[in-house]
N, C-alpha and C positions, 0 to 999 in steps of 0.2 A: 480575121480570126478563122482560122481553117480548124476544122473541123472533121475527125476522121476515125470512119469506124473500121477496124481492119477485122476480116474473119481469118481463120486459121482453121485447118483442117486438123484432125487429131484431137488428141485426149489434152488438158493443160498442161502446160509445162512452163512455170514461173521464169526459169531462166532464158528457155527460147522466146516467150512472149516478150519480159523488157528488152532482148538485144531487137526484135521488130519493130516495139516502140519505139527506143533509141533511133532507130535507120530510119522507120517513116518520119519521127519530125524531123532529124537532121536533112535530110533530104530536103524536104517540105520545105523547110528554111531556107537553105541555102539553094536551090535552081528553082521552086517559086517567089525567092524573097519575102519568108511572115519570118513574125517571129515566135521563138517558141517561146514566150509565155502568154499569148495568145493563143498557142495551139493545144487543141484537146483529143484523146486520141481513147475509142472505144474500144472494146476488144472483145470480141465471139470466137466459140471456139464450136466446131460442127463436128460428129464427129465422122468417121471417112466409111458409114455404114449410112449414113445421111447425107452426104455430097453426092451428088450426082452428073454425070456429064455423058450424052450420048445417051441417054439410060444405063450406064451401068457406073455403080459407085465405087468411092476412089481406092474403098476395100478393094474391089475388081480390079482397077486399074493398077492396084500395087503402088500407086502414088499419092503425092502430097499436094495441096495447095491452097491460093490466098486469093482473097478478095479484099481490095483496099479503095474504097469512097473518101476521095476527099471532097469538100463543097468551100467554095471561095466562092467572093462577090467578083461577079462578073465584069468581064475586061480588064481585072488585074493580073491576068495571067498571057503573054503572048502564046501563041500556036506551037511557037520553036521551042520558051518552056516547057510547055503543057509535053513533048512529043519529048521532053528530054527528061520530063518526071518520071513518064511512062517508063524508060527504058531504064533509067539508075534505079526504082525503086524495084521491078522485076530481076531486074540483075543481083540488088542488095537479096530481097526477099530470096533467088536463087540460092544464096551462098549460106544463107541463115538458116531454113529449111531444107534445101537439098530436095533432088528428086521431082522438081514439081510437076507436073501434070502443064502441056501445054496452053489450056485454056485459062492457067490465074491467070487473075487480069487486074487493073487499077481502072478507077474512073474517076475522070474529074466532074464537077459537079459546080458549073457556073451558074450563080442565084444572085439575084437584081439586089441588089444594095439596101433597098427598099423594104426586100423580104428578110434579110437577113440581119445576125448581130446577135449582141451578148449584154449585159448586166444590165438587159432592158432597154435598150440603145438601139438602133438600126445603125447600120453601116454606112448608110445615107445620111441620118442624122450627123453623124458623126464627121463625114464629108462636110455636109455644108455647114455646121458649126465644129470645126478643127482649130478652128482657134480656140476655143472654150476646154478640148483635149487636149490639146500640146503646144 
């Protein structure tokens, strides 16, 4: 169950926030392998008078940009994944926004099985009774 809060820089704008939705979980799905009705995706919006980078805000910079936290249970993701999330989802987020500021960034976010999970469940649980889920 990935989990993901993405920020956005600017003022809201309904239309650009679902095409980032759309991209983050398609993404997410498809070169981490979740699925998306497991996946949940939050959304902040900062606005570019409050972004800050170097000390000067993204007003100053004349630019845009995103912060995207995903958290997966750890070890389900390889390295080559993880480095190939990074680069399609900056790329999407590029083309969707426009403009960014070179410092957006994505973070992946490995948490122990143990700790994590949804409708009350660990993910661990879930693991060592898999049979009782599917």
């Amino acid at each position: 169950m990935p989990g993901i809060t993405l920020t956005l820089s600017g003022d809201k704008n309904p239309q650009l926030t679902k095409a980032c939705v759309t991209l983050a979980t398609q993404i997410t799905c498809d070169i981490l392998k979740k699925n998306s009705f497991e996946t949940m995706v939050i959304v902040r919006h900062v606005a570019d008078d409050d972004w800050f980078i170097d000390g000067r805000s993204l007003a100053e910079w004349g630019k845009n940009s995103f912060r995207l936290e995903v958290t997966v249970v750890d070890e389900t993701c390889s390295k080559d994944q993880k480095a190939a999330y990074q680069k399609a989802i900056y790329n999407a987020m590029e083309q969707a926004i426009g403009n960014l500021h070179p410092q957006s960034n994505v973070h992946v976010i490995d948490c122990k099985a143990a700790s994590y999970g949804y409708t009350g469940i660990t993910q661990e649980y879930r693991y060592q009774h898999k049979d009782e889920f599917y």
